[in-house]
C-alpha positions as CSV (number, residue, x, y, z in Angstrom):
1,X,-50.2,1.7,-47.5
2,X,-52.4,1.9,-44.4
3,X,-53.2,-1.3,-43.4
4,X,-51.2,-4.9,-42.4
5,X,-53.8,-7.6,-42.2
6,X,-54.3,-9.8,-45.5
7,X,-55.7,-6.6,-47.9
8,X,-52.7,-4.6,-47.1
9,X,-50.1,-6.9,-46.7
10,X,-50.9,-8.2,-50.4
11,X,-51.4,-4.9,-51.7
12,X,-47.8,-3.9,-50.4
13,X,-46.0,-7.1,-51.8
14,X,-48.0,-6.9,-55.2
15,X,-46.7,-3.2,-55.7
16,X,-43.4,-3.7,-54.3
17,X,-42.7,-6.5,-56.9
18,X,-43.7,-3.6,-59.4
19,X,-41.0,-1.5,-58.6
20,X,-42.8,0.5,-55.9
21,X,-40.9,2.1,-52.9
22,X,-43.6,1.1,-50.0
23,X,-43.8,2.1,-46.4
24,X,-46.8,0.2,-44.6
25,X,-48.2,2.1,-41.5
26,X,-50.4,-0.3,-39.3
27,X,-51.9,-0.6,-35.9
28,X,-53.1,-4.6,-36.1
29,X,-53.9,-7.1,-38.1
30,X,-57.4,-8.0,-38.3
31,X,-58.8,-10.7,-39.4
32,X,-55.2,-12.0,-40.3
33,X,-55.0,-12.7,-36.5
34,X,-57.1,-15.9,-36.7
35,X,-55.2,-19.0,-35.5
36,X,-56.0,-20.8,-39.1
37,X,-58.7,-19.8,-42.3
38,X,-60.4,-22.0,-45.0
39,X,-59.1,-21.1,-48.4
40,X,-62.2,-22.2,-50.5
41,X,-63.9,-21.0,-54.1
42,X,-67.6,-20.1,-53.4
43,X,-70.4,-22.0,-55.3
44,X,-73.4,-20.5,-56.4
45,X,-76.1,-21.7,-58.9
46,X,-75.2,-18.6,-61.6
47,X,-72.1,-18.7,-61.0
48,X,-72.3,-15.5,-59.7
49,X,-69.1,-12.6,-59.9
50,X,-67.7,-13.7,-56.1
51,X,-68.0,-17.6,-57.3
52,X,-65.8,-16.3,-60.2
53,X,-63.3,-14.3,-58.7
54,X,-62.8,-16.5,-55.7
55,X,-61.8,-19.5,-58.2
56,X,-59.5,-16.8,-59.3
57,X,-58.5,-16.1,-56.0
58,X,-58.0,-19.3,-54.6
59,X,-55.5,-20.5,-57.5
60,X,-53.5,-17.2,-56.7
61,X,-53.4,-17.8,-53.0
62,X,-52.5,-21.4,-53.7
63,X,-49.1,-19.7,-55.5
64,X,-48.3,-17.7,-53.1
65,X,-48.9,-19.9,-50.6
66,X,-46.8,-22.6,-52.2
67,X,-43.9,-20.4,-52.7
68,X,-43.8,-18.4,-49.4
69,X,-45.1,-20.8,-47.1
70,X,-43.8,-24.2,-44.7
71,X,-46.5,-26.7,-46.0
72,X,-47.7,-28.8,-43.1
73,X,-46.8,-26.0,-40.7
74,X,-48.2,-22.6,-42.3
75,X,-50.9,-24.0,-44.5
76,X,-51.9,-27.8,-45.9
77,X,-53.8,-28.7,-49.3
78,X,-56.8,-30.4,-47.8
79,X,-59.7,-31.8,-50.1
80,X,-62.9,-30.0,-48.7
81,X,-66.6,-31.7,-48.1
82,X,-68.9,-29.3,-48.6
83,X,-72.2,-30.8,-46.9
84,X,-75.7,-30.2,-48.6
85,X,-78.0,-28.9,-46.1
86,X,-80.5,-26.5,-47.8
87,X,-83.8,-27.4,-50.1
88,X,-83.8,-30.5,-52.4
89,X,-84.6,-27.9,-55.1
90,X,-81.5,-25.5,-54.3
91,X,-78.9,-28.8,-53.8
92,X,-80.0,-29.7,-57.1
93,X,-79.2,-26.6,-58.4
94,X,-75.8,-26.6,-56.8
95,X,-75.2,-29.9,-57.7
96,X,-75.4,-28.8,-61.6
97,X,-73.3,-25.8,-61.0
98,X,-70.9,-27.9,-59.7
99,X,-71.1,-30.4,-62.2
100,X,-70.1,-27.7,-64.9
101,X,-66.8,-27.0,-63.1
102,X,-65.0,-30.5,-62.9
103,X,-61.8,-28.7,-62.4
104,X,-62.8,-27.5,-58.8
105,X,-65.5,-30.1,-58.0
106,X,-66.8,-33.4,-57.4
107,X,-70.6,-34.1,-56.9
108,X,-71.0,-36.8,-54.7
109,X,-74.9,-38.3,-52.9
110,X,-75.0,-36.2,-49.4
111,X,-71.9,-33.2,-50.4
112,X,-69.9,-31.6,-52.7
113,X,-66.0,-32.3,-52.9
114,X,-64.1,-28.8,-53.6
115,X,-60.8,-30.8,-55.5
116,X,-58.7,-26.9,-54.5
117,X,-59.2,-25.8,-51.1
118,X,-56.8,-25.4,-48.0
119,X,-56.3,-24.1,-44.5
120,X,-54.0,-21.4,-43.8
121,X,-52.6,-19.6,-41.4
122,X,-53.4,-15.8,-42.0
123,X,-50.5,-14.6,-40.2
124,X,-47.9,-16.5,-41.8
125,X,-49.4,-15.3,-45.0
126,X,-49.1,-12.0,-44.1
127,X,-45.8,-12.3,-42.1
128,X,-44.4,-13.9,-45.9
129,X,-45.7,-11.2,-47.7
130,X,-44.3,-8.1,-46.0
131,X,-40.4,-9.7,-45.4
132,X,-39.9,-9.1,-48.9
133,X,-38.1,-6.1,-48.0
134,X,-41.0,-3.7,-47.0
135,X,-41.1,-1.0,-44.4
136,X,-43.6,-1.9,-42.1
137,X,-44.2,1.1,-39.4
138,X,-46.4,0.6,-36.2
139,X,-48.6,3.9,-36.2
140,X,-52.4,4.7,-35.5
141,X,-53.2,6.7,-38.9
142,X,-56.7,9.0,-37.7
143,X,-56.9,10.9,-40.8
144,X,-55.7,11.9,-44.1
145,X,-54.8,14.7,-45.8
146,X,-53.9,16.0,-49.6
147,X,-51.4,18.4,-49.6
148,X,-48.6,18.2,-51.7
149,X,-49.4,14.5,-52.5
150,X,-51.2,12.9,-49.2
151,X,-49.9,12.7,-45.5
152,X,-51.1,10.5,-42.5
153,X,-52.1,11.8,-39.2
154,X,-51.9,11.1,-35.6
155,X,-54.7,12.0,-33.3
156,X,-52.7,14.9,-32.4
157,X,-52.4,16.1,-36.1
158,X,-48.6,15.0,-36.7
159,X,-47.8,13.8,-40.0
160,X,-46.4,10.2,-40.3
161,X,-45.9,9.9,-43.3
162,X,-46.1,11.3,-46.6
163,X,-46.4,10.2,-50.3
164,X,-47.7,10.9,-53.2
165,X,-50.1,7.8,-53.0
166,X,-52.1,6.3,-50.5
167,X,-53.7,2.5,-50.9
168,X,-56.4,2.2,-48.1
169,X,-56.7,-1.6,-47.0
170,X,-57.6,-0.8,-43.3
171,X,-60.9,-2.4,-43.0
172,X,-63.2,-1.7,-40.8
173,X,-60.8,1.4,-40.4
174,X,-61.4,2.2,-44.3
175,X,-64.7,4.4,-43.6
176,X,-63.2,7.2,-41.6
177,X,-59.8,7.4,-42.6
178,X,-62.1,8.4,-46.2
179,X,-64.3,10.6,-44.5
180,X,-61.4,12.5,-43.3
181,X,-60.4,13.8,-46.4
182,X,-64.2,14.3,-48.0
183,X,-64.6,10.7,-49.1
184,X,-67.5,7.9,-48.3
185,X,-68.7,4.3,-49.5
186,X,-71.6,2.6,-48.1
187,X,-69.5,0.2,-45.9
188,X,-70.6,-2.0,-43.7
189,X,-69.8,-4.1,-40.4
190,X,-70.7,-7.4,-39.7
191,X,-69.2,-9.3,-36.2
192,X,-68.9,-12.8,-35.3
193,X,-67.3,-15.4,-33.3
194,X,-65.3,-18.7,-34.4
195,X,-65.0,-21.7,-31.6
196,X,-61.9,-23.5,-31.1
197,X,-60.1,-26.1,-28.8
198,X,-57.3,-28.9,-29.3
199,X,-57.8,-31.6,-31.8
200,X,-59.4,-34.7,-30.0
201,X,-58.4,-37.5,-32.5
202,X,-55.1,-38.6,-34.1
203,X,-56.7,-38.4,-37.6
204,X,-55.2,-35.9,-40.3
205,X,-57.1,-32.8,-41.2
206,X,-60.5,-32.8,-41.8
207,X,-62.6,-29.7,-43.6
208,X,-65.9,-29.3,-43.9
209,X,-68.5,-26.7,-45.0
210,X,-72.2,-25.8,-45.6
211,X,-73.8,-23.8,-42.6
212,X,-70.2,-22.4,-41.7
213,X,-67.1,-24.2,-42.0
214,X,-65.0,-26.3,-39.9
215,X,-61.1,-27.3,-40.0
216,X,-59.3,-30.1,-38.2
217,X,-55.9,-31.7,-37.0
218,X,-53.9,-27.8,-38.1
219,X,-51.0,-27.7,-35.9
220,X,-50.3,-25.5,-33.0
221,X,-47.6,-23.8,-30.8
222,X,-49.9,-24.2,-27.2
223,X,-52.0,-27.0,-28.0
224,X,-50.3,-29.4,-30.4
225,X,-52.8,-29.8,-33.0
226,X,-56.7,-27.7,-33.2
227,X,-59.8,-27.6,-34.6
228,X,-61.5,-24.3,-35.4
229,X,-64.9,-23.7,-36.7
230,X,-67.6,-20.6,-37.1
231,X,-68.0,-18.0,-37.8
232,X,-70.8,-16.4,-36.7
233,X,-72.7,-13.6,-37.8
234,X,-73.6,-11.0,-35.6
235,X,-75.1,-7.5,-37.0
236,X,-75.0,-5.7,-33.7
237,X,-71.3,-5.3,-32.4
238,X,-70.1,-7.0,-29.2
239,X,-71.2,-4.4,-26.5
240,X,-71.5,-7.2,-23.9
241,X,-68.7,-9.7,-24.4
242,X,-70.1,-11.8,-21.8
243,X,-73.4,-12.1,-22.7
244,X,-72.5,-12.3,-26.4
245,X,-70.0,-14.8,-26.0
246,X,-72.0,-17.5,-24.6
247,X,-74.4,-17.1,-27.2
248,X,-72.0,-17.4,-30.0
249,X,-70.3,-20.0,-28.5
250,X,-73.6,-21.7,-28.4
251,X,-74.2,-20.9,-31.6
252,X,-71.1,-22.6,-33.1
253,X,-72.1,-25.7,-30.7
254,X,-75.6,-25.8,-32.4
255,X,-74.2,-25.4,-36.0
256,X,-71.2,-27.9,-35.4
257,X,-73.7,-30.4,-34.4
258,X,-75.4,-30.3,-38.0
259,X,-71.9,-30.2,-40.0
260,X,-69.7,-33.0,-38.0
261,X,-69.9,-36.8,-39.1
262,X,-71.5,-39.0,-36.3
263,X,-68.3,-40.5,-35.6
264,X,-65.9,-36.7,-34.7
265,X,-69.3,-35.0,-33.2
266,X,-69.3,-36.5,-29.6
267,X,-65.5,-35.6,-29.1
268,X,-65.8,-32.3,-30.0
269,X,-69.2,-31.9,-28.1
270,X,-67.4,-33.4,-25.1
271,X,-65.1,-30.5,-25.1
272,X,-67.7,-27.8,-25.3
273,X,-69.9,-29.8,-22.2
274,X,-66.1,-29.4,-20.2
275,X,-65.5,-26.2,-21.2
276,X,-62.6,-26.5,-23.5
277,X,-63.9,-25.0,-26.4
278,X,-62.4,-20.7,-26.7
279,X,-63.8,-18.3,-29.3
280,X,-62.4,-15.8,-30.9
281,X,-64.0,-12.4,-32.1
282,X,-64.0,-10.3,-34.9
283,X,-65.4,-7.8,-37.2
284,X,-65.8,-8.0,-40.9
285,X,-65.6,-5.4,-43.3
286,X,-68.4,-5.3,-46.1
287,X,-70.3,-3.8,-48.8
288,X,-74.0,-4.3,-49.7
289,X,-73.1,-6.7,-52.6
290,X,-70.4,-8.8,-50.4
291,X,-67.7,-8.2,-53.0
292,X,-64.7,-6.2,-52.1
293,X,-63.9,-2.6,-53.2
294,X,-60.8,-2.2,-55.1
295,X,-59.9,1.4,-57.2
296,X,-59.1,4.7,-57.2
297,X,-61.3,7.0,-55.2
298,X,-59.5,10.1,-56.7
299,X,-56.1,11.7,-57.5
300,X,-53.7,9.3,-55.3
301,X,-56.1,7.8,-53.6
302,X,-56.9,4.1,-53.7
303,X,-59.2,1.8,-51.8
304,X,-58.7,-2.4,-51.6
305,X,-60.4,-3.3,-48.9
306,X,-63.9,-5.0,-47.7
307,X,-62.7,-8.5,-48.0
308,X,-65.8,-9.7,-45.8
309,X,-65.3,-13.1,-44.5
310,X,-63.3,-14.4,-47.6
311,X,-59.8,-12.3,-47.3
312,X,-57.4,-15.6,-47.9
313,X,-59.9,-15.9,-51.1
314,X,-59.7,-11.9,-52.5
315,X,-56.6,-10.9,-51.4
316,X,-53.7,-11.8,-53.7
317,X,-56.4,-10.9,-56.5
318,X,-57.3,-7.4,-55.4
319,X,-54.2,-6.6,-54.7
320,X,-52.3,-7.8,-58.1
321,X,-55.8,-5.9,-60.3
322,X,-55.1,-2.6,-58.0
323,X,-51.6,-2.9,-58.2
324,X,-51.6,-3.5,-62.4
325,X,-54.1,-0.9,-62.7
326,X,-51.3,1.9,-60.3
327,X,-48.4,1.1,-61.9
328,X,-50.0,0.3,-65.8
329,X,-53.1,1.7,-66.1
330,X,-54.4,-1.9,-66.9
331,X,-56.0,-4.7,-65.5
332,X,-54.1,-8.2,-65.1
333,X,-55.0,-10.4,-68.0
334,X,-56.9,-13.0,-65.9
335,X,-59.9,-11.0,-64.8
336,X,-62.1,-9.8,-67.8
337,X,-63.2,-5.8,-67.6
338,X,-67.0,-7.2,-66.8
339,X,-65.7,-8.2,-63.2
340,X,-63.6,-5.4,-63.0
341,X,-66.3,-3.7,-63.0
342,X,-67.8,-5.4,-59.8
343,X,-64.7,-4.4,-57.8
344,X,-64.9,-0.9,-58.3
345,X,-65.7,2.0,-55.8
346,X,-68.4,3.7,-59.0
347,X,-69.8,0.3,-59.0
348,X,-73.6,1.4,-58.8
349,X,-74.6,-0.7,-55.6
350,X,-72.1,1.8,-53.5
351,X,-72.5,5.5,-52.3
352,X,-69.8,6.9,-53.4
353,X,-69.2,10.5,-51.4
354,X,-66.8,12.7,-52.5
355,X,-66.5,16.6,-50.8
């Protein structure tokens, strides 16, 4: 397994409950580095394939957190508003889309109430997932190669390890580590930047989401309790942080001020006007489509990776269809063969390369 952020970590775990002897080789985290994420299903008017895996998703997630996690601490059930800001025509539309799922949501005059969402704390989630007996080995893979199963390489050409399979969940990483050994898909990369300061009121947690999402009242080591909101997107990477960072923190500034009720808006815009307010910056991993890619690419080779910005949401899915599919030759039973088919590398929106 290449890879430790939430891809690999769940990939490793699903396998290993399987019966698979695992050794996980990673140089950082990712994504899974956030201080806290907003486990959400997404809503679309056709209820399109990532509405329907994410309510998948989500319920998985909720298990896993459930079991392996410290509620209140780690991660915290939290009933999400999701605010209404687009046409009349389109919030109609998602108002009826939601009204067809009353398991998952409640329409309401000015937003929608998501009855199954949480925050969580990536790293916990990833930390719980590889303790279950895992090796977990801190090495830069540059490049693979088949020969007599498949071995990872250093930069100086060393091999690392070797194994008969290889799962690539690296991310952004994903693209050359497949070029290396005469693979491609048409990945993308997409950057951004999430603001975040200490919690200014003694009020529990508050989520909300429409034109990005914000979370409330989580608790934390330095600061006692935080609010974290974004994220941005950004399709040209961070070449000058400076520059870049005040406009993205800008940009979360502007966007809050459209989310937030009346009443939480002038504490938190108090604390960007002192400077309180940090960001923190990352890349996202993505395909044309937004939905992950999840398969074999060839003999040995498999791919679960391009979570985009919903990893808490795709993760413990991917991994339990890629994981099913290694060990059985079968899909789990909760995911019909029609979005299987949306998940796979052949899947004809990709550029699949093979040398």
């Amino acid at each position: 397994m290449i890879g430790a952020g939430l891809a690999g970590a769940a990939c490793a775990q699903a396998l290993a409950l399987r019966g698979c002897e695992i050794t996980v080789l990673t140089s950082g985290g990712g994504a899974s580095q956030l201080p806290v994420g907003l486990l959400a299903a997404h809503l679309s008017v056709n209820d399109l394939a990532a509405s329907q895996l994410s309510r998948i998703g989500v319920s998985l997630t909720m298990a896993h957190a459930r079991r392996l996690l410290r509620e209140g601490l780690d991660w915290q059930p939290c009933p999400l508003q999701q605010r209404l800001l687009d046409t009349a025509v389109k919030n109609g539309r998602l108002r009826q889309a939601a009204s067809a799922l009353p398991d998952w949501f409640t329409v309401h005059a000015e937003h929608l109430l998501h009855k199954h969402a949480a925050w969580i704390k990536p790293q916990a989630l990833v930390s719980a997932w590889l303790s279950k007996g895992l090796q977990v080995q801190d090495a830069t893979v540059v490049a693979l190669r088949q020969e007599s199963g498949w071995q990872a390489l250093d930069a100086q050409g060393h091999v690392i390890a070797q194994a008969d399979a290889v799962v690539i969940a690296a991310g952004l990483q994903s693209l050359s580590l497949l070029q290396s050994c005469g693979h491609g898909l048409q990945l993308g990369q997409v950057d951004g930047a999430v603001a975040f300061s200490a919690w200014p009121i003694d009020e529990p947690a508050h989520c909300i989401n429409g034109n990005g999402h914000f979370i409330g009242g989580v608790p934390h080591d330095q600061l006692g309790h935080i609010w974290l909101s974004g994220s941005t997107y950004e399709r040209d990477t961070f070449a000058d942080a400076t520059g870049q960072g005040v406009a993205s923190l800008q940009a979360n500034r502007t966007r809050l001020q459209g989310l937030l009720p009346p009443l939480l808006w002038p504490r938190i815009e108090a604390q960007f006007a002192q400077g309180q307010v940090k960001s923190w910056y990352g890349s996202r991993c993505t395909t044309p489509d937004r939905l992950p890619v999840v398969g074999p690419l060839t003999d040995g080779l498999y791919v679960c990776t391009a979570m985009g910005s919903r990893g808490l949401s795709f993760a413990a899915l991917c991994a339990d269809v890629l994981a099913d599919e290694i060990v059985s030759g079968n899909s789990p039973p909760m995911i019909s063969s029609a979005l299987r088919d949306t998940l796979r590398p052949q899947r004809p929106v990709l550029k699949v390369i093979s040398t």
